[in-house]
C-alpha positions in Angstrom: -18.1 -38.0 -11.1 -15.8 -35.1 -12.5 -13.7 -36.0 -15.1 -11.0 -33.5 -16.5 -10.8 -32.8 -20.1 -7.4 -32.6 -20.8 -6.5 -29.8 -24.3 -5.7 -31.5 -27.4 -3.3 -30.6 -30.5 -2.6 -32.6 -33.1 -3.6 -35.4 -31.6 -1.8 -35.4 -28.4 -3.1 -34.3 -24.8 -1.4 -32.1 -22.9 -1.6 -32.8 -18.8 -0.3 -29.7 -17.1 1.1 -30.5 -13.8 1.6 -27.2 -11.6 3.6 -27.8 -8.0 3.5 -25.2 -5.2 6.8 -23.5 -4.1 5.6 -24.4 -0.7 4.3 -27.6 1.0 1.1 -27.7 2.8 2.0 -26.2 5.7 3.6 -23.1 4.0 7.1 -24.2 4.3 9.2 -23.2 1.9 10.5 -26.1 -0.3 12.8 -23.9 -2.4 14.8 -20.5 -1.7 13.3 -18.0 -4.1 12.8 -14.1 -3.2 9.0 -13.7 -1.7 8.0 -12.1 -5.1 8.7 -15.4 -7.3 6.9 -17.7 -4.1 4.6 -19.2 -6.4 4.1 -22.7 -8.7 6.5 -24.3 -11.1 5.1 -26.4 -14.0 5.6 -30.0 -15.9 3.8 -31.1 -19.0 2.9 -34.6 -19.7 2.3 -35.0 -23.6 0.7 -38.5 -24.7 -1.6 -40.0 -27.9 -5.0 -38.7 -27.4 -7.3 -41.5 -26.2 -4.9 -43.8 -24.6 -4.1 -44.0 -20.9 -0.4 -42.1 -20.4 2.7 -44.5 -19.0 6.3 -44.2 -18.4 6.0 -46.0 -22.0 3.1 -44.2 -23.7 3.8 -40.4 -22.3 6.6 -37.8 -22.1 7.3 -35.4 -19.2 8.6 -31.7 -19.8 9.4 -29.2 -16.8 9.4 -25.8 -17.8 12.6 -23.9 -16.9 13.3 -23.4 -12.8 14.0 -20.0 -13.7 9.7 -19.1 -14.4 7.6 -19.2 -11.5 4.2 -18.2 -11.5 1.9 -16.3 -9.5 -1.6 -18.1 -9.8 -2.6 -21.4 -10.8 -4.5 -20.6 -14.0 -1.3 -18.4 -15.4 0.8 -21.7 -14.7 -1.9 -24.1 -16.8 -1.8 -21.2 -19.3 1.8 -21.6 -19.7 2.1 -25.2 -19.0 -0.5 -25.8 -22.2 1.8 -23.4 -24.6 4.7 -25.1 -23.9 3.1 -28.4 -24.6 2.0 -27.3 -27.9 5.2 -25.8 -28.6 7.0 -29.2 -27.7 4.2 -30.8 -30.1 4.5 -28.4 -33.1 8.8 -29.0 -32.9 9.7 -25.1 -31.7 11.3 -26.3 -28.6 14.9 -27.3 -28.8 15.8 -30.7 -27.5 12.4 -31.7 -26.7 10.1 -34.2 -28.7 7.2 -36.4 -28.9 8.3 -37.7 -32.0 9.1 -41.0 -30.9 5.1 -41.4 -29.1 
């Protein structure tokens, strides 16, 4: 069985959750010029070592406005942001409260 291991800073993990621009049958879900057809990104932050919940976890989408070309550039990007978030450099967003 594969199990994912997930990046961990300062005690949190960091999920990176990357969503296509299209559905699975190349339909475009949003209106966006063919050069930004990409993914978008979330970040679920949570306690290392505990299973994440609507109670235990946090969910952060990174701005509408960044789409990116391949899949490992958007877990590159999702993971920075999530240590950002983590390390208190991102304005209105916190995990302080986990």
């Amino acid at each position: 069985m594969f199990t994912a291991v997930l990046p961990v800073h300062k005690g949190f993990e960091i999920q990176t959750l990357i969503y296509p621009n299209h559905d699975m049958h190349g339909i475009q879900i949003k209106r966006v010029p063919k050069r930004d057809q990409g993914y978008q990104v979330s970040v679920r932050i949570f306690r290392a070592g505990i299973v994440p919940t609507d109670l235990t976890s946090r969910m952060f989408k990174l701005s509408e406005a960044l789409s990116y070309d391949a899949i490992g550039e958007a877990r590159r990007a999702g993971e920075k942001h999530g240590r950002e978030i983590i390390d208190g450099d991102v304005k209105d967003e916190s995990v302080a409260d986990l």
